[in-house]
C-alpha positions, 0 to 999 in steps of 0.5 A, spaced: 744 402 130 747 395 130 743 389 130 747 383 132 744 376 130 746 370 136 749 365 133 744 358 133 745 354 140 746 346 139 739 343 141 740 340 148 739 332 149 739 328 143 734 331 138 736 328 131 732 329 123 732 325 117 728 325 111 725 318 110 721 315 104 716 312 109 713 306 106 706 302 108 711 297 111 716 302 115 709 306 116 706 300 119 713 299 123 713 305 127 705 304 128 707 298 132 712 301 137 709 304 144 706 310 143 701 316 145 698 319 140 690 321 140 684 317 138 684 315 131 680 320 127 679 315 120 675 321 116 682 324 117 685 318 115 681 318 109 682 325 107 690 324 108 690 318 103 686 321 098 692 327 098 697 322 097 694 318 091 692 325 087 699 326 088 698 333 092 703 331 097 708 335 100 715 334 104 714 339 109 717 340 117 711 337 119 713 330 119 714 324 125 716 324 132 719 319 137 720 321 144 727 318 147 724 311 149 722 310 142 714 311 143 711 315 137 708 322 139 706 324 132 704 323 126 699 317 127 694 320 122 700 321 116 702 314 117 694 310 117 694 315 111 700 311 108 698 305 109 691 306 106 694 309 100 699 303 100 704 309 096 710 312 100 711 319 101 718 323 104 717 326 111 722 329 116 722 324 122 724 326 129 727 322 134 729 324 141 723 329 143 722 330 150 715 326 152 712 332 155 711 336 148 705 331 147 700 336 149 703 343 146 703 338 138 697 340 132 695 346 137 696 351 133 691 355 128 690 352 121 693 355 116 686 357 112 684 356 104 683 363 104 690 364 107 693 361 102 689 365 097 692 371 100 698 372 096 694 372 089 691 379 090 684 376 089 678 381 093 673 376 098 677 371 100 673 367 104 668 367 100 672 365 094 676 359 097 669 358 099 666 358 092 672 353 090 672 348 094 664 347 093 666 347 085 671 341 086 666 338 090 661 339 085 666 335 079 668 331 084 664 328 088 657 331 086 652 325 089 655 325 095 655 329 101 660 336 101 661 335 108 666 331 113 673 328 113 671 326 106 669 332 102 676 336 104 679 340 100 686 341 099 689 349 100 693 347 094 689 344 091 684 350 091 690 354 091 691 351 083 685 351 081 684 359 082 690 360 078 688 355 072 681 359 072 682 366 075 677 370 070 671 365 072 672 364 079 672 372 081 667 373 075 662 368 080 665 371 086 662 378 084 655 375 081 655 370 087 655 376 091 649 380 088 645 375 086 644 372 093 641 379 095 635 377 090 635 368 091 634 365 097 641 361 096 647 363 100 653 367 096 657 361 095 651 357 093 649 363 087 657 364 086 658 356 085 652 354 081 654 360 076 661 358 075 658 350 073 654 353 069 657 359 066 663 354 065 659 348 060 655 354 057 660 359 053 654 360 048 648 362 053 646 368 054 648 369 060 647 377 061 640 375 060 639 370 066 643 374 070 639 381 069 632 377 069 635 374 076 637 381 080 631 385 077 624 380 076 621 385 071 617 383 067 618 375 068 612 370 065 609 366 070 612 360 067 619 363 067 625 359 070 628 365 073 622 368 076 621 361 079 628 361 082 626 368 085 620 366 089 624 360 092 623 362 100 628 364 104 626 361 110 629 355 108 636 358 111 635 360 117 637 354 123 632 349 126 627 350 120 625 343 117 626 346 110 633 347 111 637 346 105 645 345 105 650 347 100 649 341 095 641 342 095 642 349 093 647 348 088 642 343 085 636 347 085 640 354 081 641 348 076 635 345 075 632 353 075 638 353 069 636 347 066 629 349 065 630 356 063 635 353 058 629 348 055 623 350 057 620 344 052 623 339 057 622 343 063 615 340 064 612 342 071 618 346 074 619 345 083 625 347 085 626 343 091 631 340 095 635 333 094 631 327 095 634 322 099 638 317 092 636 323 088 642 325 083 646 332 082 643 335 076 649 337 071 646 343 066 645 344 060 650 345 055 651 350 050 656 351 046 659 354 039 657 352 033 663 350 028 
């Protein structure tokens, strides 16, 4: 059987591309012409200028479209971000779209940070992505809310980390997972506060936690990890007033840690969500002695 390729016809009308280096100023010259672009979403704005100045921009065929009277149709958060970031960056630009494409443009399905993680072979992607992202978050940002336009992680970003860290991010994603049967926290939140402590605590026992977390067995009173165990489930479910967020139960696993670690400065131990002003903890180190 013989398969024949058509050859590509010519595009019809005057469609033409470049690569451009667009900089604040020529970013700032396209923003002026006419245009029919959507409201101005300055989350957005923000999360593009931040890629920009970590340097995690790519050259893509998403770029900058004009219509054939020169109004701009696409492209208005990228330009904002340039500005904001006052860093040029490449991007393919189009000129001679037809005016009617407007309402088909950005409609199509996000490419997720679990998509991306697809070719690594890694087992539950979602909540791997999942646990990644919060762990960026949590270096990153820890004081401030991991949610919106601003706490926006970057698939390769993700994608980097995961490679850099492969060991430690399944080892969470499976401890996350069963520790969740037995916490009140969420598996990303269990997954998450593993790997932050795992990470800085190499010398722990950590097979002693885990175990003392999954079974409750023969937990003094005053045990951190039999604390931890009886903080309420209900704090999860919708519409509760005691609801937490991913930040509150990330830091409520670190303070059980922290405790468990040293007991001597733990005092009385309340495992409870974030105050408003109040700071994520950071735990307990415990390295190797030289």
């Amino acid at each position: 059987m013989t398969i024949s390729i058509a050859e590509p016809e010519e595009p019809e009308g005057n469609l033409v591309w470049r690569i451009v280096k667009v900089t604040p100023e020529i970013a700032e010259t396209f923003l002026s012409r006419a245009s029919v672009n959507r409201r101005l979403n300055t989350g957005h704005v923000r999360a593009l200028a931040d890629t920009i100045l970590r340097g995690e921009w790519k050259l893509t065929h998403q770029g900058i479209a004009f219509d054939k009277a020169g109004a701009l149709l696409d492209g208005q958060h990228r330009l904002q971000a340039i500005i904001e970031a006052n860093t040029p960056v490449e991007m393919v630009v189009f000129d001679g779209l037809s005016k009617d494409v407007f309402s088909v443009l950005d409609t199509g399905r996000r490419r997720s940070a679990a998509d991306t993680l697809l070719s690594t072979g890694a087992k539950y992607l979602p909540l791997l992505s999942s646990t990644i992202r919060h762990v960026i978050l949590f270096k990153t940002m820890p004081n401030e809310p991991w949610s919106g336009a601003r706490s926006h992680v970057s698939n390769d970003r993700i994608l980097a980390a995961y490679n850099e860290d492969r060991d430690r991010y399944g080892e969470a994603v499976t401890i996350g997972r069963e520790l969740s049967k037995h916490l009140f926290a969420s598996p990303t939140a269990a997954a998450v506060g593993f790997f932050v402590t795992n990470e800085v605590a190499p010398a722990a026992n950590i097979d002693e936690w885990i175990l003392g977390l999954k079974s409750g067995a023969s937990l003094d009173p005053g045990d951190a990890r039999l604390a931890l165990r009886e903080v309420p489930k209900d704090t999860q479910k919708r519409g509760s007033k005691r609801r937490m967020d991913m930040r509150d139960q990330v830091a409520i696993y670190i303070k059980a840690w922290n405790a468990w670690m040293e007991p001597e400065k733990a005092g009385e131990l309340r495992l409870r969500r974030l105050r408003k002003g109040e700071n994520m903890p950071m735990p307990v180190e415990v390295k190797f002695e030289r």
